[in-house]
C-alpha positions as CSV (number, residue, x, y, z in Angstrom):
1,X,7.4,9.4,-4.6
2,X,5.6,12.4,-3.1
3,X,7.4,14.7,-4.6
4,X,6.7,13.3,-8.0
5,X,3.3,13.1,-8.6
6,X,0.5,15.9,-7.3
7,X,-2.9,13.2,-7.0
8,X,-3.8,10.1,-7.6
9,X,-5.3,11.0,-11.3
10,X,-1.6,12.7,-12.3
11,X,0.5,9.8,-11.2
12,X,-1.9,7.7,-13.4
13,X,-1.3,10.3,-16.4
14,X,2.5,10.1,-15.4
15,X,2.4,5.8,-15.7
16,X,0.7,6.1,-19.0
17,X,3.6,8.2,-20.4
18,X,6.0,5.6,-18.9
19,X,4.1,3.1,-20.9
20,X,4.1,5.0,-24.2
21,X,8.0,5.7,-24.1
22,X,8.2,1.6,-22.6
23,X,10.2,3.1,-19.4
24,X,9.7,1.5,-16.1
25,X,9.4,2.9,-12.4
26,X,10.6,1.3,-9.9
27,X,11.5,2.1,-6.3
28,X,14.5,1.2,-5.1
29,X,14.3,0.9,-1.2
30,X,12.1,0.6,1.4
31,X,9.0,-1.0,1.8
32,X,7.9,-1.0,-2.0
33,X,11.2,-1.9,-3.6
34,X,10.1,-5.1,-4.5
35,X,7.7,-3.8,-6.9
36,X,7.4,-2.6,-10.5
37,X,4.8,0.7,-10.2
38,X,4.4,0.3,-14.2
39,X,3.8,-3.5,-14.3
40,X,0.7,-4.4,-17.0
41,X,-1.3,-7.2,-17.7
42,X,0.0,-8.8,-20.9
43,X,-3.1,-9.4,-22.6
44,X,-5.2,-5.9,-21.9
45,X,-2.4,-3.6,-21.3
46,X,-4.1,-2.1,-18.1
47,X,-2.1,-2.0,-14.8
48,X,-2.3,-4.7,-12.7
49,X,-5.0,-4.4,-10.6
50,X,-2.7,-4.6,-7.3
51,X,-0.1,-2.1,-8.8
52,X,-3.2,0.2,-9.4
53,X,-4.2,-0.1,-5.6
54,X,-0.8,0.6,-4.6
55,X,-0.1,4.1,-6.4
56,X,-3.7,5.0,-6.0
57,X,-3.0,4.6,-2.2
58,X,0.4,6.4,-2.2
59,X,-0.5,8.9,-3.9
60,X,-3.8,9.7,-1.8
61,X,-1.4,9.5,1.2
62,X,0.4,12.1,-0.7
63,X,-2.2,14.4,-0.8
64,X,-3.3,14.1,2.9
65,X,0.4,14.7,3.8
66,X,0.3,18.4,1.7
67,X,-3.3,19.1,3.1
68,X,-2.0,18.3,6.7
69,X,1.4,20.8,6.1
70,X,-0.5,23.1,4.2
71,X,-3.3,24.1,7.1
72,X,-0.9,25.0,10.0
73,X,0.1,27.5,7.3
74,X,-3.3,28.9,6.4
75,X,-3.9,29.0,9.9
76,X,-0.9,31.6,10.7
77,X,-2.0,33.6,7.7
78,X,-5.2,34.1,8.7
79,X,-4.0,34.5,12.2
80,X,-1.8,37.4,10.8
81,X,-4.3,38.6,8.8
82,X,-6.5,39.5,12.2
83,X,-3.2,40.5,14.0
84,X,-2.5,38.0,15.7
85,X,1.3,36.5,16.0
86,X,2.1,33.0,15.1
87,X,-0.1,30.1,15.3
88,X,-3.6,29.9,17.2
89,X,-3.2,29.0,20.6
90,X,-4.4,25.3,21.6
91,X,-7.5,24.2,23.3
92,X,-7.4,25.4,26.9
93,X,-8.3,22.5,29.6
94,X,-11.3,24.3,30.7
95,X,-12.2,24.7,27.2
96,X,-12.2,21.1,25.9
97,X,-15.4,19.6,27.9
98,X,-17.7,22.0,25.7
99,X,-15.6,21.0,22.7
100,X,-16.3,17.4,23.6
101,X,-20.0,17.9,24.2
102,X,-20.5,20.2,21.0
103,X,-18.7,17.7,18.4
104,X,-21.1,14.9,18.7
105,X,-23.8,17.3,18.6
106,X,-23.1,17.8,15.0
107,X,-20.8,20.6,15.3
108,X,-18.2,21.2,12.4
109,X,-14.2,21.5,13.5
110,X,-14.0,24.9,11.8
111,X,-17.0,26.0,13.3
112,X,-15.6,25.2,17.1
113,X,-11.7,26.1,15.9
114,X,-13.9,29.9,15.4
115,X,-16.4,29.7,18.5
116,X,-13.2,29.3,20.6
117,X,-10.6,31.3,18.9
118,X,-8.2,28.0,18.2
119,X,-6.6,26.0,15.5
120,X,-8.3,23.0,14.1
121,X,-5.6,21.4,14.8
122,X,-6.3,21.9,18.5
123,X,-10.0,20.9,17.5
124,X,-9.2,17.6,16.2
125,X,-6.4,16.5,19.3
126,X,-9.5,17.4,21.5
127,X,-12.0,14.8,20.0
128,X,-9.4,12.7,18.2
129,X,-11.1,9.3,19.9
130,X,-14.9,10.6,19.0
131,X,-14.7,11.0,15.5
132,X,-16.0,8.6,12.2
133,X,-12.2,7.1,11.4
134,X,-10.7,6.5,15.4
135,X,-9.8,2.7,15.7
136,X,-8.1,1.6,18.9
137,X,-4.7,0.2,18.0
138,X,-4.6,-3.0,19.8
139,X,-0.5,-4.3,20.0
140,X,-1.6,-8.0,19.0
141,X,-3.4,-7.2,16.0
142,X,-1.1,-7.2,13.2
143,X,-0.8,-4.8,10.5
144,X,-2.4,-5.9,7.0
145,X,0.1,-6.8,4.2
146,X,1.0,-4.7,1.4
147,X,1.2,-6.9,-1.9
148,X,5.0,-7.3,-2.8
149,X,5.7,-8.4,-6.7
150,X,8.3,-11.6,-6.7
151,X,9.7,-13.1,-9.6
152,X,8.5,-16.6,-9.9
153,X,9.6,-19.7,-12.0
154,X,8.1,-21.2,-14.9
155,X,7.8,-24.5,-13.6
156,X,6.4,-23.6,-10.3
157,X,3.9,-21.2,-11.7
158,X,2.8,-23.8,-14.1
159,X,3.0,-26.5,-10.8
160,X,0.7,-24.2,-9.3
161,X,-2.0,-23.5,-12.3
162,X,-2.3,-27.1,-12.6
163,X,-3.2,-27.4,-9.1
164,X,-6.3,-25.8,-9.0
165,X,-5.7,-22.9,-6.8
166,X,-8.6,-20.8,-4.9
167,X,-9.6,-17.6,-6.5
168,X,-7.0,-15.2,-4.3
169,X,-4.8,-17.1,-5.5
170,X,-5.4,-17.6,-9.2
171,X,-6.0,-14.2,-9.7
172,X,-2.5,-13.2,-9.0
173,X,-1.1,-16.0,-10.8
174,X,-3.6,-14.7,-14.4
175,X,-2.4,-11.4,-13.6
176,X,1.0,-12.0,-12.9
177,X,3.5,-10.5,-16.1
178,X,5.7,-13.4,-18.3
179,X,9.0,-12.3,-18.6
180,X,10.9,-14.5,-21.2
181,X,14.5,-15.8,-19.9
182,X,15.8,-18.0,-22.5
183,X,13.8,-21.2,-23.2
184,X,12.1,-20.6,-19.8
185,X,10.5,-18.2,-18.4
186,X,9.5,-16.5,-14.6
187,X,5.9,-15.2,-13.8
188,X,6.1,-11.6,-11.7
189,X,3.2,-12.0,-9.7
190,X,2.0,-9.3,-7.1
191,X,0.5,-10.6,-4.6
192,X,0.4,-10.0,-0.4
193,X,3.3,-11.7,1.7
194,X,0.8,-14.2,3.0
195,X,-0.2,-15.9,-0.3
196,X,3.4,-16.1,-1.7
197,X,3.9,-18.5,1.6
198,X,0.6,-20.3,0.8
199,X,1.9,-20.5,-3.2
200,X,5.4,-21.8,-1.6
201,X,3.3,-24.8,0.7
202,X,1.8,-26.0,-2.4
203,X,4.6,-26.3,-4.4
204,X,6.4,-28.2,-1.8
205,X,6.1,-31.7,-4.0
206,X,7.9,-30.4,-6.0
207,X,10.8,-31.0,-4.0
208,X,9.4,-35.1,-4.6
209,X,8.9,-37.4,-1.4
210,X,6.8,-39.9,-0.7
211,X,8.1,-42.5,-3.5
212,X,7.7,-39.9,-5.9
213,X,11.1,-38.7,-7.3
214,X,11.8,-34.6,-7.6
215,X,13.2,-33.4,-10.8
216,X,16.0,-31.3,-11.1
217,X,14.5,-28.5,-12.5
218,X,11.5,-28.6,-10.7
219,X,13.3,-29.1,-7.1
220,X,16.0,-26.3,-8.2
221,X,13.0,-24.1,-9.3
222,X,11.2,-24.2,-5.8
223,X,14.5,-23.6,-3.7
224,X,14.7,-20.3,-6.0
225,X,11.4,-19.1,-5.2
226,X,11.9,-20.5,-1.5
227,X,14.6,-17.7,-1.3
228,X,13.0,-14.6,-2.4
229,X,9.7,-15.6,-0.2
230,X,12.7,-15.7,2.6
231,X,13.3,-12.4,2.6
232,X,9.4,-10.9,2.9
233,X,9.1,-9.7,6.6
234,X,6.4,-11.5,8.8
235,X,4.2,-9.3,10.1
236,X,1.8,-10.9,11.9
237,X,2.9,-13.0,15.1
């Protein structure tokens, strides 16, 4: 995926081709194989709102992964250019208390990476738990959810509309895409691990109970949707 698009504004460029000439990207494994990168919304044609957060995030990730392999090698150029060999040398321990005390006092990375003849690199591992964007990783909180795009069936996404569902989760389910099968039809809705489990409890009557008979279709219709939310990984506890 990186090594297809260059930002986030040319993978959108590269999507709207894909539109134009009706091809479809998809990717086939990992953690993104569930979804279709060129899904739209069939009534304005725009991307879906969650497929637009998802390449707008890869692709940024993209760019921070070229910036971070790009400035070791500025760094040995302009290290060669002052003739110096290789790399700038890291922090030295007697060196990193006035790092520490100079950052917070407003100083820039580049400007301490100069005052004491090191990378930024070096820089940054010094004060890596003082600056803006350091969170403590804590082992019992659990990693947010990436929305995951599951094919749904007619008669439980109709179930479901008819239910009155809260706003997170009727605005996957009027964003989701119809793709005709036959005289039926399934609903491709994007939407976070979590609220595919929540769309799966509400549907459960659908399975009948409580002097209320199931129907066929209906019952047969949740067990298929039942099976693909099987297969999303929990990632919370």
């Amino acid at each position: 995926m990186f090594r297809l698009v260059r930002g986030t504004g040319h993978i959108l460029d590269v999507l709207d081709v894909l539109h134009r000439e009706r091809l479809a990207l998809r990717i086939h494994d990992g953690a993104f194989s569930a979804m279709d990168l060129t899904a739209r919304h069939p009534r304005t044609g725009e991307l879906l709102s969650t497929v637009k957060f998802m390449v707008q995030t890869l692709a940024a990730a993209g760019e921070l992964r070229r910036d971070l392999q790009r400035e070791p090698t500025y760094d040995g150029l302009r290290a060669a250019g002052q003739g110096q060999q290789g790399r700038a040398p890291a922090a030295a321990a007697a060196k990193t208390a006035s790092v520490r005390t100079a950052y917070p006092e407003g100083r820039s990375i580049a400007a301490l990476a100069r005052d004491h003849g090191v990378s930024r690199g070096a820089i940054r591992t010094a004060v890596a738990d003082l600056m803006p964007d350091h969170a403590a990783v804590e082992e019992d909180v659990p990693a947010p959810e990436l929305p995951v795009a599951l094919d749904m069936p007619g008669n439980v996404a109709d179930f479901l509309r008819a239910a009155d569902p809260e706003p997170a989760e009727r605005d996957p389910l009027d964003q989701g895409v119809t793709v005709r099968r036959g005289q039926g039809y399934t609903l491709r809705v994007g939407a976070a691990p979590a609220v595919h489990r929540r769309f799966l409890a509400r549907c459960r009557p659908l399975d009948g109970g409580h002097g209320v008979p199931a129907v066929p279709a209906q019952r047969k219709a949740r067990r298929e949707y039942e099976n693909r939310v099987s297969t999303l990984t929990r990632t919370g506890p």
